[in-house]
C-alpha positions, 0 to 999 in steps of 0.5 A: 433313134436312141432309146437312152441318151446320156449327156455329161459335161467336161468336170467329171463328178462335178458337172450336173448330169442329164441323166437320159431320154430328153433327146426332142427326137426322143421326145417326139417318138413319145408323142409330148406332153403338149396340151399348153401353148408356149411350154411344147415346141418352144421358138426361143426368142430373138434377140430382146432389148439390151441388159438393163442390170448386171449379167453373168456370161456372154453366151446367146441363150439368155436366162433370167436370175431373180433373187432377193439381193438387196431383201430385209433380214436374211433373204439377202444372206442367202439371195447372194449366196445364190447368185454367187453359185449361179456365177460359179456354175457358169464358170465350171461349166466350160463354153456355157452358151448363156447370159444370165441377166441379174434381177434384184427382186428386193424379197417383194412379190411387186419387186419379183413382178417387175423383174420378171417383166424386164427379164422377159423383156430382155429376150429371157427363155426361161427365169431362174428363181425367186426365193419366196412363194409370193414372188414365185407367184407374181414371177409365175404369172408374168412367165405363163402369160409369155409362156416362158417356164420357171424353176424357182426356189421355194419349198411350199408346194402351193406355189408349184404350178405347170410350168413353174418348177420348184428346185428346192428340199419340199419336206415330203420327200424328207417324210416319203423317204425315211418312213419308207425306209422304217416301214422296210425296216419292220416298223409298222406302227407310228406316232408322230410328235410334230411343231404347231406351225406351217411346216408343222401341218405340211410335214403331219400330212405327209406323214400320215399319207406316207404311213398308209401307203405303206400299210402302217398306222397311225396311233397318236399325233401330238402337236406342240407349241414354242414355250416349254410349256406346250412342249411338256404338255404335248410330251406328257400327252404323247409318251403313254401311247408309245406303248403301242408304237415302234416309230416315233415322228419328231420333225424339230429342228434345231431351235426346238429339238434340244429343250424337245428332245430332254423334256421327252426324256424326263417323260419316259421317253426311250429310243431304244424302244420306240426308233426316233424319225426326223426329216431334214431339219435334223441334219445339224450339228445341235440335234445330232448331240440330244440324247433322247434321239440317238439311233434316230433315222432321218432323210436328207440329201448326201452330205458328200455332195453338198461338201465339195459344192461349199469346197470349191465356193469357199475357195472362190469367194472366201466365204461357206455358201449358205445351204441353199446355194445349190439350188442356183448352181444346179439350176444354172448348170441344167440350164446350160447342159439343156442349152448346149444339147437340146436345140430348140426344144431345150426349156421345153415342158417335156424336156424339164419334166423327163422322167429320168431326171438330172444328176446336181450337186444335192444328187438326182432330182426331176421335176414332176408335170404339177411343178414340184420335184421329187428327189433321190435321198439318203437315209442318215442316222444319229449315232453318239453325236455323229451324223451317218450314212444308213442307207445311201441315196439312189443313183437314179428315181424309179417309175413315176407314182403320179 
């Protein structure tokens, strides 16, 4: 019986990338994760009614995509762009024994509902998406009473639950990893100077957990407001306390960075003295140019992986992929590597969540037994208005902590 089993697809560097030990014989020998019945020792379904939308490939495992595609706003922009990936994933992926059957949740929780049952009641094994945590909740609903999982898109974290899987950027993994990499670096002593605002408050929790489980500690957290009043007020609060650290927490994103970044500046705020730290907001061009935080480090993914994915859209639908885009074209192809090698057990809990993860466009990820996923991350710093590599991505995760 093999110990380590490694699966790679025809695309060399391109290809998502099983990374070991999710064989069902593997599985088996390790005694499961079992426990909820529908997500172990899965029957796939037979056959279901026909398509009652568009589809993407011809293969005999069918998979859902729900996606905002005709939602207000934005959530359009983007909900294309996933679907176009997830189009693009299957193309790249030679012999992909899938169909996708394309759902337009309309950015609505009812919309996402509706769609989920008509996917189930196509013969769908496993639902692809939505985008937003109200419909990722209505979908995971529907899914777990078929005992069907999901791996949705989503990065708030309230939304994960066994056996709905969120492939997203969930901002404590930014946290986790650059506070870890400034505790290695010497930096022992922390303030943090974070949005007033729901990212805000999940972002300030994780950094204080981050900071104990290093030993470090927390000597002021300062919240500001969108006004540059509430920015200056905060700002003035904070900076006669950095005397006491050596790190400084300022996960603001490129709206708010700029304005943030020169009134801290006109405080007496010097990152010479006290090392900037953001988290994946930071990966744009407009914050890598504000003076007050250069030499800042923040955690992102590599770039180099998300450059050659938005390559190769470009060329195939003449137009960038929104940053996003990933998230589908990874979620696509672990669907049909999982389909093409793992039988009868390929959506199975103890296949989606194996320990050692898959290798996607965004580098290694896996999913955690509560729905959420940890990933491998970069460290990156700001250096004279450019964005570089400090600390590179792990090729592989370590031992679960949870």
């Amino acid at each position: 019986m093999p110990r380590h089993l490694k699966l790679r697809a025809a695309l060399p560097n391109r290809r998502l990338i099983l990374l070991s030990g999710v064989a069902a014989t593997l599985a088996a020998c390790s005694g499961g994760t079992g426990g909820l019945p529908g997500f172990d020792n899965q029957t796939p379904p037979q056959g279901g009614a026909q398509p009652s939308g568009p589809t993407i490939g011809t293969g005999s495992v069918k998979v859902g995509l729900i996606l905002p595609l005709t939602a207000e706003g934005s959530g359009a922009t983007v909900g294309n762009s996933l679907k176009n990936a997830a189009e693009m994933a299957l193309a790249e992926f030679p012999g992909a024994d899938l169909t996708l059957l394309v759902k337009d949740d309309r950015g609505t929780p009812d919309g996402a509902q509706a769609a989920a049952q008509e996917a189930l009641r196509e013969g769908a094994e496993l639902i692809i998406g939505p985008l937003f945590a109200p419909s990722v909740q209505a979908v995971g609903q529907v899914a777990r009473s078929a005992g069907r999982p999901v791996i949705a898109f989503s990065s708030d974290s309230n939304v994960a639950a066994r056996g709905v899987y969120l492939l997203s950027f969930p901002p404590e993994n930014d946290v986790n990893r650059v506070i870890a990499y400034a505790s290695a670096q010497g930096r022992k002593s922390f303030a943090a100077l974070v949005p007033d605002t729901a990212y805000g408050k999940v972002v300030e929790g994780a950094f204080q957990q981050a900071v104990a489980n290093h030993g470090g500690r927390v000597v002021v957290i300062e919240r500001f407001g969108a006004d540059q009043n509430g920015m200056r007020a905060a700002a003035t609060r904070l900076v006669p306390a950095l005397q006491q650290a050596d790190a400084l927490f300022v996960p603001a994103d490129a709206g708010a960075m700029p304005t943030l970044g020169l009134i801290l500046q006109q405080a007496g705020y010097d990152p010479a003295k006290v090392k900037p730290l953001g988290t994946g907001v930071w990966n744009d061009a407009n914050v890598a140019r504000v003076p007050a935080i250069q030499g800042g480090w923040f955690a992102s993914p590599d770039t180099a992986g998300f450059n050659a994915f938005s390559g190769r859209y470009q060329k195939r639908f003449n137009s960038a992929p929104t940053r996003t885009a990933t998230l589908s074209y990874d979620a696509v192809s672990l669907a049909a590597a999982l389909a093409r090698t793992q039988g009868s057990q390929r959506f199975s809990e103890s296949v989606l969540t194996n320990a050692s993860g898959f290798a996607g466009a965004d580098g290694v990820f896996r999913f955690r037994p509560d729905g959420q996923n940890e990933r491998g991350l970069a460290v990156l710093e700001l250096r004279n208005g450019q964005i570089v590599t400090v600390n590179a991505a792990p090729r592989e995760l370590g031992p679960r902590t949870n």
